[in-house]
Backbone as ProteinMPNN parsed JSONL, in Angstrom:
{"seq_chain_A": "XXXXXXXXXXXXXXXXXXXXXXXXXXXXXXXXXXXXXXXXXXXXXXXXXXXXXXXXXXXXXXXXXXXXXXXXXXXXXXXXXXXXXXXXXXXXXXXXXXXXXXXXXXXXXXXXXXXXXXXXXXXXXXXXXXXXXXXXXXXXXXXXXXXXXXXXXXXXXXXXXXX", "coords_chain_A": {"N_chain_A": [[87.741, 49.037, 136.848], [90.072, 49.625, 134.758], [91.73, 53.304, 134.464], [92.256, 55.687, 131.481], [94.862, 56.738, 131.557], [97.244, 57.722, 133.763], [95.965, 58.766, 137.423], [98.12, 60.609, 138.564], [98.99, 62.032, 136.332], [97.066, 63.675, 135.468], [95.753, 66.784, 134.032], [94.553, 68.693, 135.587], [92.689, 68.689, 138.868], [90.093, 68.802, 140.639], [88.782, 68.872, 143.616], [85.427, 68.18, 145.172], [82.672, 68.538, 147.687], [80.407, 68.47, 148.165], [77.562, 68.289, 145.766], [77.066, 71.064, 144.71], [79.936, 72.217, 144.338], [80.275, 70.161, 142.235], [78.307, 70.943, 140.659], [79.743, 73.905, 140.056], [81.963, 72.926, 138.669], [80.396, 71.899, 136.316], [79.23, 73.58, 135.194], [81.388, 75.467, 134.359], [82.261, 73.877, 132.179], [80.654, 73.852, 130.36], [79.987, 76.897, 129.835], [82.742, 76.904, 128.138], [82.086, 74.967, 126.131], [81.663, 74.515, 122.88], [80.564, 74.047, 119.082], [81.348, 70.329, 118.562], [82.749, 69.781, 120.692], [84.485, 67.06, 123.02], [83.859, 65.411, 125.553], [85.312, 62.524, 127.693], [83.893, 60.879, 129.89], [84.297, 59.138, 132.607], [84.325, 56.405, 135.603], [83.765, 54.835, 138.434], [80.882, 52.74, 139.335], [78.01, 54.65, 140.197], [79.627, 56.79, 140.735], [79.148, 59.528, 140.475], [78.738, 59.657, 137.455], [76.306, 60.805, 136.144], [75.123, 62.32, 137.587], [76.899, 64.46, 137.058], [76.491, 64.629, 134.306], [73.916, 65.952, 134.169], [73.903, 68.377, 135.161], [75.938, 69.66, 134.01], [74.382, 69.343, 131.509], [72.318, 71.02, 132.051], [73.439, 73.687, 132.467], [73.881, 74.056, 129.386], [71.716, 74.523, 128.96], [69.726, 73.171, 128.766], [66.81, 71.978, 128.429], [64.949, 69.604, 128.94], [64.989, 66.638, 131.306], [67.464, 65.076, 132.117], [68.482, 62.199, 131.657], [70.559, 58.823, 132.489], [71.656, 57.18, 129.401], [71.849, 54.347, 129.486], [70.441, 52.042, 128.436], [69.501, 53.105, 125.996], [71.409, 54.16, 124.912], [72.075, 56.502, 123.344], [71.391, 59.616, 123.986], [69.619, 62.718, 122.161], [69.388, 65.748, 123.171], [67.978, 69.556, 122.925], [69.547, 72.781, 122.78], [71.283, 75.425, 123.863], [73.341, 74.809, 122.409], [73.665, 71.657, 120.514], [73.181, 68.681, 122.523], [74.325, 65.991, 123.301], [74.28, 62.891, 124.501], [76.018, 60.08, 125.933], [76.142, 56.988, 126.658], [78.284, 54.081, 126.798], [78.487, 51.946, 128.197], [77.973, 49.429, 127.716], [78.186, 48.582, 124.819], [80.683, 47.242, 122.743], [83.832, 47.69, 121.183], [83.843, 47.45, 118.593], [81.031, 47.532, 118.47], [80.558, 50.049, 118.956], [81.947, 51.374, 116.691], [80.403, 50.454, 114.748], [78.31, 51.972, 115.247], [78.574, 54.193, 114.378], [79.599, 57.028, 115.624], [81.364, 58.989, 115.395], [79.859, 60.666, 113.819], [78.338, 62.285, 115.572], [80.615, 63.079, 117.266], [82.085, 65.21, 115.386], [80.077, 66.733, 114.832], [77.7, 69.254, 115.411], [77.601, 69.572, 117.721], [77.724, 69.129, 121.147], [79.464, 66.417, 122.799], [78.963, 63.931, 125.624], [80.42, 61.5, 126.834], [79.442, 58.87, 128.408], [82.02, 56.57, 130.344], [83.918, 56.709, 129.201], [86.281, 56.082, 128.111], [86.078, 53.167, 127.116], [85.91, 53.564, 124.582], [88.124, 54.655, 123.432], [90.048, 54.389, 121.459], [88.337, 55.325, 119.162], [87.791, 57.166, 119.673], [87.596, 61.293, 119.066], [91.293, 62.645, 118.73], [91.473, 65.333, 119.94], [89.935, 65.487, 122.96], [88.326, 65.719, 125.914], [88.838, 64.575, 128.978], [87.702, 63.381, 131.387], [87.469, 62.032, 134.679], [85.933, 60.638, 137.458], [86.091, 60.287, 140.998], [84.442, 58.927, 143.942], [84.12, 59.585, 147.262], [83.992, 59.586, 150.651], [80.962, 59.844, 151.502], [79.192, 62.408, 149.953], [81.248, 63.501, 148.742], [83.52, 64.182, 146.554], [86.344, 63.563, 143.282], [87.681, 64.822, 140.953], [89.624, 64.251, 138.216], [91.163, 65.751, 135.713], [91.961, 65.642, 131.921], [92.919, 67.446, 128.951], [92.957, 66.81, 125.946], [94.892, 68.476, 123.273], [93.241, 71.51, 121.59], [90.553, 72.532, 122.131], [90.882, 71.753, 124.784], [93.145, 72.04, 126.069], [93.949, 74.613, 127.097], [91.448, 74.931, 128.307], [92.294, 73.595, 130.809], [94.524, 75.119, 132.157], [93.35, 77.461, 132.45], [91.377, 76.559, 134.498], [93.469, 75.612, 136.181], [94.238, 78.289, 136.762], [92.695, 79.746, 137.595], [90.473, 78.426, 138.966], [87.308, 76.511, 138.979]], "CA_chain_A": [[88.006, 49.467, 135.489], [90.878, 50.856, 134.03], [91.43, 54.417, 133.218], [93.189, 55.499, 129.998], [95.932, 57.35, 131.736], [97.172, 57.322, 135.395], [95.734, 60.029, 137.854], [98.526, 61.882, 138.884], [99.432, 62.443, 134.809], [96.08, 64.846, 135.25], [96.351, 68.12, 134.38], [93.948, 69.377, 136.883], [92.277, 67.95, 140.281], [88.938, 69.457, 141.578], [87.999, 68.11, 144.996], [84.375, 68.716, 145.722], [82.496, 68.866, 148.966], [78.884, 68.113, 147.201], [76.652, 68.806, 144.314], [77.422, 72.352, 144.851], [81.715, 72.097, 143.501], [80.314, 69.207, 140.889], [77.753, 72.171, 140.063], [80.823, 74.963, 139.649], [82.941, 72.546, 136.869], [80.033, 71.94, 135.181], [78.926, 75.436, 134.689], [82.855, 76.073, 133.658], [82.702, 73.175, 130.81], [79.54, 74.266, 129.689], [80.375, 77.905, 129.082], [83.669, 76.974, 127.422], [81.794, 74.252, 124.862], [81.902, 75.425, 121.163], [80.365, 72.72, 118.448], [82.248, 69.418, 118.321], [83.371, 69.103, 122.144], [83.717, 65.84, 123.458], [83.932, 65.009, 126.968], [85.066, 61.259, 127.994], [83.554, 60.705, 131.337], [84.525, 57.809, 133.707], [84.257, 56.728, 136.567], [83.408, 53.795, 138.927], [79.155, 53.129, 139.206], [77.689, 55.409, 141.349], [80.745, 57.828, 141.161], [78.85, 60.955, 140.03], [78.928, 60.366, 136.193], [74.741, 61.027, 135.417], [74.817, 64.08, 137.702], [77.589, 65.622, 136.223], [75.841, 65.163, 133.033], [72.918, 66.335, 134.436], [74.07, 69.834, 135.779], [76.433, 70.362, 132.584], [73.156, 69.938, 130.316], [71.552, 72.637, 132.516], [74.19, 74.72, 131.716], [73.919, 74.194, 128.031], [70.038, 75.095, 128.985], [68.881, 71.66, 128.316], [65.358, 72.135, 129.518], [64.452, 68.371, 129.135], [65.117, 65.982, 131.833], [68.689, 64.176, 131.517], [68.971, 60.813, 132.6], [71.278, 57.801, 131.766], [71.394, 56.557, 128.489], [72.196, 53.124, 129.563], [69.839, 51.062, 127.699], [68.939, 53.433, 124.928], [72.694, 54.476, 124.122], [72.647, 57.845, 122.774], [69.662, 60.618, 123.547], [70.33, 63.876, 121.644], [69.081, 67.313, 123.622], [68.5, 71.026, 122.368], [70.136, 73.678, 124.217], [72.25, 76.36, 123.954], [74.424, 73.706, 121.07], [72.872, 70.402, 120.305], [73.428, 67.622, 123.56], [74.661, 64.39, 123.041], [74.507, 62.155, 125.635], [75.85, 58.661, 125.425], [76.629, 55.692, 127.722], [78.722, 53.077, 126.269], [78.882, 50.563, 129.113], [77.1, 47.967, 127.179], [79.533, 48.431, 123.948], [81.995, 46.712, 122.533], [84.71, 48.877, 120.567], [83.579, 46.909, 116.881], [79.438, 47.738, 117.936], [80.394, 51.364, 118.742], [82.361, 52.031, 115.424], [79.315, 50.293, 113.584], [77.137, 52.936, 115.298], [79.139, 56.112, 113.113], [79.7, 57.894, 116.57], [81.908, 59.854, 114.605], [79.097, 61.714, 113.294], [78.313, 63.274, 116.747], [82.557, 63.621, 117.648], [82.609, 65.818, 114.958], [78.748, 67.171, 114.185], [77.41, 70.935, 115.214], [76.874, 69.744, 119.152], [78.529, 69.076, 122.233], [78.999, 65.144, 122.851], [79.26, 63.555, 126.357], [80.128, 60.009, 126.877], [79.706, 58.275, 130.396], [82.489, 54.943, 130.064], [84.452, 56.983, 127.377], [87.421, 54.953, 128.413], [86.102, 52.114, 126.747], [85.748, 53.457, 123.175], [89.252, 55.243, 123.464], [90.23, 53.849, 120.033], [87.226, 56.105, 118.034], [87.304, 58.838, 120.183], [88.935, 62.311, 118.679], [92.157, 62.798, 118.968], [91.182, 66.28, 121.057], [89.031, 65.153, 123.507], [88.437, 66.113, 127.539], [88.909, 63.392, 129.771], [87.213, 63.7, 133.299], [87.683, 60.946, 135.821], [85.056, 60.964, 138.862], [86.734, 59.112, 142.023], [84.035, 59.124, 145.396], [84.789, 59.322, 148.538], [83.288, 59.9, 151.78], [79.51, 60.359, 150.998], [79.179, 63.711, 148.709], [82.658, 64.291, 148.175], [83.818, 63.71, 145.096], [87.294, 64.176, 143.247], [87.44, 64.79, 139.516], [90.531, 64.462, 137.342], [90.58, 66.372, 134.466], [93.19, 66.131, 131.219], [92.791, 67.314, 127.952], [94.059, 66.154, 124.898], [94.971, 69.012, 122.361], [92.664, 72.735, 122.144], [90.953, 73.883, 123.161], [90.72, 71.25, 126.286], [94.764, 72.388, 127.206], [93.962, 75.869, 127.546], [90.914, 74.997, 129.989], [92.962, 72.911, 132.063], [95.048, 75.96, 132.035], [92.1, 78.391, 133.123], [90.814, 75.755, 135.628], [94.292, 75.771, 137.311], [94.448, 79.69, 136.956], [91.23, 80.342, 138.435], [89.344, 77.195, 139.549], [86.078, 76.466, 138.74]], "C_chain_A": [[89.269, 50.315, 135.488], [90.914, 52.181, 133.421], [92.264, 54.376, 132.109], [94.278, 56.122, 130.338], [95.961, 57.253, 133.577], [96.908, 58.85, 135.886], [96.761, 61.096, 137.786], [99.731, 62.376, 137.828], [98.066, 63.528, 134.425], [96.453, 66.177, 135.543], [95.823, 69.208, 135.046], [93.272, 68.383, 138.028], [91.574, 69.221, 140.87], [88.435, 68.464, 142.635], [86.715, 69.169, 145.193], [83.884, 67.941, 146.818], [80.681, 68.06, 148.863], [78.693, 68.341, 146.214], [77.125, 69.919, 143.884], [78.445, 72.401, 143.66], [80.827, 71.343, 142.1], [79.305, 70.244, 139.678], [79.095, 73.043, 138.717], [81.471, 74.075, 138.388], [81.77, 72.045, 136.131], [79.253, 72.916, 134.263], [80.309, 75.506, 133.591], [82.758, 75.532, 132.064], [81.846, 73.663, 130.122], [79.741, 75.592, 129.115], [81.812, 77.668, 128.068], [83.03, 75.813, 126.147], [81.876, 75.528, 123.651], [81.324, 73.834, 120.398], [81.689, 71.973, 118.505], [83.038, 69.379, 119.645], [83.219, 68.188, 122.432], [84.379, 65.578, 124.566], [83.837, 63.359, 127.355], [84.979, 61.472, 129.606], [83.67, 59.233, 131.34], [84.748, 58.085, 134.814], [83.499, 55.256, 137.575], [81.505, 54.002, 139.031], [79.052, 53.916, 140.624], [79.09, 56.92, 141.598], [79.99, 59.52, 140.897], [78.48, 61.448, 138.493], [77.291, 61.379, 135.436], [74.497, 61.767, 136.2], [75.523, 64.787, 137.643], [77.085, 65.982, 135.095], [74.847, 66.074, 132.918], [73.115, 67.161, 134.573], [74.897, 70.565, 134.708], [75.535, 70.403, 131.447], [72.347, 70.83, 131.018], [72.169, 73.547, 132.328], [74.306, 75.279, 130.015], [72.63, 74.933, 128.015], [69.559, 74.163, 128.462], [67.777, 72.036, 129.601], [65.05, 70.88, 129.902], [65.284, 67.172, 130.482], [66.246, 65.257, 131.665], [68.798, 63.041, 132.575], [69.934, 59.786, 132.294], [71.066, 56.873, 130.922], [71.946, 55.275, 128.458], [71.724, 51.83, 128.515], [69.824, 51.594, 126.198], [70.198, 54.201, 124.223], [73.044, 55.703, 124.19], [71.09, 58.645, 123.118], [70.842, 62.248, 123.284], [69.183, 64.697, 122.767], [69.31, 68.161, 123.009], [68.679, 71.625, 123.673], [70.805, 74.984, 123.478], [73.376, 75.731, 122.422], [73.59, 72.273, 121.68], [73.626, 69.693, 121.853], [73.669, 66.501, 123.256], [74.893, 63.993, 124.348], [75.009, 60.621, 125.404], [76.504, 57.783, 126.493], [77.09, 54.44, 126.394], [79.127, 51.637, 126.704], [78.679, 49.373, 128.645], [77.752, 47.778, 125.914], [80.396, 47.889, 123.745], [82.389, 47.659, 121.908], [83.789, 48.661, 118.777], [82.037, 47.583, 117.008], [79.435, 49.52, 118.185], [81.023, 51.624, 117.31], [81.025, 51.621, 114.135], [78.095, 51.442, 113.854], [77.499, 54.319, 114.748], [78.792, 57.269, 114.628], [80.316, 58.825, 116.375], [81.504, 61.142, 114.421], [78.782, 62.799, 114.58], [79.819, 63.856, 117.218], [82.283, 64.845, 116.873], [81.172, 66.785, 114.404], [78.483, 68.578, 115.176], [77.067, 70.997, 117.196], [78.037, 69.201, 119.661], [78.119, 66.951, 122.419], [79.67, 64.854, 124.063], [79.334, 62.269, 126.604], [80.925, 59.623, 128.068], [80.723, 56.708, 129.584], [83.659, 55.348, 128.731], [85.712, 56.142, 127.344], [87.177, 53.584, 127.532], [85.803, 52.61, 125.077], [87.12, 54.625, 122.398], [89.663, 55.577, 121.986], [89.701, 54.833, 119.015], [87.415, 57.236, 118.791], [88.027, 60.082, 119.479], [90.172, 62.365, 119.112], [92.183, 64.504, 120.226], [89.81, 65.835, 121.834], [89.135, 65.911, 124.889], [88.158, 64.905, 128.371], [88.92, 63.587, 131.075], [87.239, 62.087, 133.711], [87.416, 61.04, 136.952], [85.737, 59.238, 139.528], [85.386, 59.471, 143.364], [85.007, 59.121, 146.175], [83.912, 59.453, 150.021], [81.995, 60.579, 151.513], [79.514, 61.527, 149.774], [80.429, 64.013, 148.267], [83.115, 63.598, 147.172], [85.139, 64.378, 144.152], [87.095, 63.793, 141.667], [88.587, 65.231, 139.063], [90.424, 64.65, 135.913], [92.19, 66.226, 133.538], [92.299, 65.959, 129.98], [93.815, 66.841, 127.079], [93.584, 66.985, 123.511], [93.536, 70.109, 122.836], [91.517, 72.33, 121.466], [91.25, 73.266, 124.703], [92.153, 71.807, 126.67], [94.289, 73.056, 127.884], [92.501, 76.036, 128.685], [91.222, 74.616, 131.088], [93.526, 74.156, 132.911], [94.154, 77.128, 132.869], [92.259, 78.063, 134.176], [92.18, 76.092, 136.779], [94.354, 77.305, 137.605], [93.521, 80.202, 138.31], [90.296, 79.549, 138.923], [88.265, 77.539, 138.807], [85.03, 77.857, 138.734]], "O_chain_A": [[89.453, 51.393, 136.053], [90.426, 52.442, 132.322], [92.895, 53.385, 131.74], [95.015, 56.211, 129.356], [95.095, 56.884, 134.37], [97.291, 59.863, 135.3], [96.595, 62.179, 137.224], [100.837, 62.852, 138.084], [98.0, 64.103, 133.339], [97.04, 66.696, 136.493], [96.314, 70.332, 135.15], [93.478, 67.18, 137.869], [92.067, 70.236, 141.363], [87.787, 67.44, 142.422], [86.762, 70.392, 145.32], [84.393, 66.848, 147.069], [80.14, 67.228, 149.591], [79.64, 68.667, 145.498], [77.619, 69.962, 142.757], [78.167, 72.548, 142.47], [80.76, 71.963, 141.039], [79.419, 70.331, 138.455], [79.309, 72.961, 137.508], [81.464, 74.53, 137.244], [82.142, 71.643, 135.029], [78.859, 72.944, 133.098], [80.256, 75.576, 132.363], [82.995, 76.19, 131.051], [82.251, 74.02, 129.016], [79.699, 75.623, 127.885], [81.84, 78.448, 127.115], [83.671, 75.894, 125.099], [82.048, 76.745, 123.592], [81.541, 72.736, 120.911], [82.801, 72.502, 118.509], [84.136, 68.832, 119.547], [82.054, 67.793, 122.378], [85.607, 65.517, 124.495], [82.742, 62.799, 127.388], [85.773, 62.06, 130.339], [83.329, 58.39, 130.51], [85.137, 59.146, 135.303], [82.507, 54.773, 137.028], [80.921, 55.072, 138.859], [79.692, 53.849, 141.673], [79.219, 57.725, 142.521], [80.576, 60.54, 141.259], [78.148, 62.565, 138.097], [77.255, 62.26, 134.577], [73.436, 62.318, 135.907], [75.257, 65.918, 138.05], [77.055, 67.142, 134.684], [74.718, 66.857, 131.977], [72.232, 67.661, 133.876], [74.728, 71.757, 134.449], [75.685, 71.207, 130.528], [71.572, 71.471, 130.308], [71.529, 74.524, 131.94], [74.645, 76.369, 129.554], [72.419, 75.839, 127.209], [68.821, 74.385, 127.502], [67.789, 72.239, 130.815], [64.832, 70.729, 131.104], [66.485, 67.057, 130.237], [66.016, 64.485, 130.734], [69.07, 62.992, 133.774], [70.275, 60.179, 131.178], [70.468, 55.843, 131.231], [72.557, 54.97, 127.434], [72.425, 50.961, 127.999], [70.059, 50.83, 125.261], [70.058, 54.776, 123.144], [74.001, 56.134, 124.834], [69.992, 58.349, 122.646], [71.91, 62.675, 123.723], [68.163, 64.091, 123.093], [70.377, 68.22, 122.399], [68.355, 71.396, 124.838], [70.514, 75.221, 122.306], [73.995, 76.462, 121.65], [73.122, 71.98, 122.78], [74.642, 70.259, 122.255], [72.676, 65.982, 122.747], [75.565, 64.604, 125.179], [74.32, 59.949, 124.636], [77.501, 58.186, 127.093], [76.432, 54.073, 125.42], [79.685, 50.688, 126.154], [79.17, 48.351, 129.125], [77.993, 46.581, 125.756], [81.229, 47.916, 124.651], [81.642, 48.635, 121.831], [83.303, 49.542, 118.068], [81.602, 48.144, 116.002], [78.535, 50.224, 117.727], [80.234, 52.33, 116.682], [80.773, 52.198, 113.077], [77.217, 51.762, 113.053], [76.783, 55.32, 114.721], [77.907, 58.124, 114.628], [80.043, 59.788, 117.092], [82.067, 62.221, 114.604], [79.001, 64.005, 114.472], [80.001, 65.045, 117.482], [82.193, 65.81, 117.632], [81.395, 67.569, 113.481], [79.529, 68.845, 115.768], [76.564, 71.92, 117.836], [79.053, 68.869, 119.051], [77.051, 66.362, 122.25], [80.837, 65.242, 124.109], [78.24, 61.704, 126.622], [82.052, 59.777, 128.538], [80.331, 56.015, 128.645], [84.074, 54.69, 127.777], [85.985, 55.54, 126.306], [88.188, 52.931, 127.273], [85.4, 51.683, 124.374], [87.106, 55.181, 121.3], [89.633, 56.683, 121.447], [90.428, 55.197, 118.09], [87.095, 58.326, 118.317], [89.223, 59.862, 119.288], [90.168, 62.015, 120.292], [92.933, 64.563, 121.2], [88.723, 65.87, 121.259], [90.043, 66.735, 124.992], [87.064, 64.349, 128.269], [89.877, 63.89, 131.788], [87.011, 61.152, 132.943], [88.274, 61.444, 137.735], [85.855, 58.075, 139.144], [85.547, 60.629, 143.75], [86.201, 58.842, 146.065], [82.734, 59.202, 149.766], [81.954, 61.793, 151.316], [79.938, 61.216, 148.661], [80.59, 64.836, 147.366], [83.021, 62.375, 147.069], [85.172, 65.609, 144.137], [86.534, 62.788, 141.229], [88.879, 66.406, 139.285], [89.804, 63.96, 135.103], [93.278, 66.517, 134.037], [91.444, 65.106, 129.742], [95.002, 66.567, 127.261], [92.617, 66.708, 122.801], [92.868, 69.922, 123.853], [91.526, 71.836, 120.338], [91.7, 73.943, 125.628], [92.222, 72.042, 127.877], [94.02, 72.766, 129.05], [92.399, 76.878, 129.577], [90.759, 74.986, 132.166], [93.185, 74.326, 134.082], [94.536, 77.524, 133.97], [92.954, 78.678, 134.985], [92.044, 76.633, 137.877], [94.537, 77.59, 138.788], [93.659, 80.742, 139.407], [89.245, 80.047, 139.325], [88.161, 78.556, 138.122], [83.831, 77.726, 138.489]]}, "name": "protein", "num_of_chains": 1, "seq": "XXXXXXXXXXXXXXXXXXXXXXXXXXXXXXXXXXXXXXXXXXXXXXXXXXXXXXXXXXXXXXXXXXXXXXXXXXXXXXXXXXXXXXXXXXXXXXXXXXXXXXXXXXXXXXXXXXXXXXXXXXXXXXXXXXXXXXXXXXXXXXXXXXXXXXXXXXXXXXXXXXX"}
């Protein structure tokens, strides 16, 4: 799969070690959400995307169980700010705009979408665009660029002060 921009046009690069690092940035994103964040996650299968989600809705304080909304699309979570979860692998661009995804882009919660690469087109114009690469068993490298604020100014952080 294609991403939507080439890696080394990212405006940060976290190499992690394990769970642990993939832990630390998703603590970071999680305290910096505010309603209406949206996070495009990609990433080859198996790259890490459904336990990044997983450890950034524990951060929100999603008590409930997060798993991959593969089949069932979209599951909302309470937390800390509403949870959106959504997998779009199974999507075309025409059956996501008929599903008014919109309404979550821009609604009172935080929206995460595994495959966001493929619904580019609908997505906000400020978005956060993570890009999970494997590598050698647990290690895992995550390119991060935003597009417009607040995502600059965490890139910005992130390089200041890491994770």
């Amino acid at each position: 799969m294609e991403w939507i921009f080439d890696k080394e046009t990212a405006g940060y690069i976290y190499e992690v070690a394990d769970l642990n690092g993939t832990d630390k940035l998703a603590a970071f994103l999680a305290r910096q959400s505010v309603p209406g964040t949206v996070i495009a996650l990609d990433g080859d299968l198996g790259a890490g995307k459904t336990a990044f989600s997983q450890r950034f809705a524990q951060h929100l304080n999603v008590r409930d169980t997060v798993n991959s909304p593969t089949f069932t699309l979209i599951k909302e979570y309470e937390g800390r700010l509403p949870f959106y979860h959504m997998d779009v692998y199974r999507l075309s661009l025409q059956e996501a705009e008929e599903l008014g995804l919109d309404e979550y882009f821009f609604g009172s919660g935080v929206t995460l979408v595994e495959w966001g690469s493929l619904i580019e087109e609908i997505l906000p114009p400020e978005v956060l665009h993570i890009y999970i690469e494997s590598s050698a068993g647990t290690e895992r490298t995550f390119y991060l660029k935003g597009s417009g604020q607040p995502y600059e100014a965490w890139i910005n952080t992130l390089r200041e002060n890491g994770a």
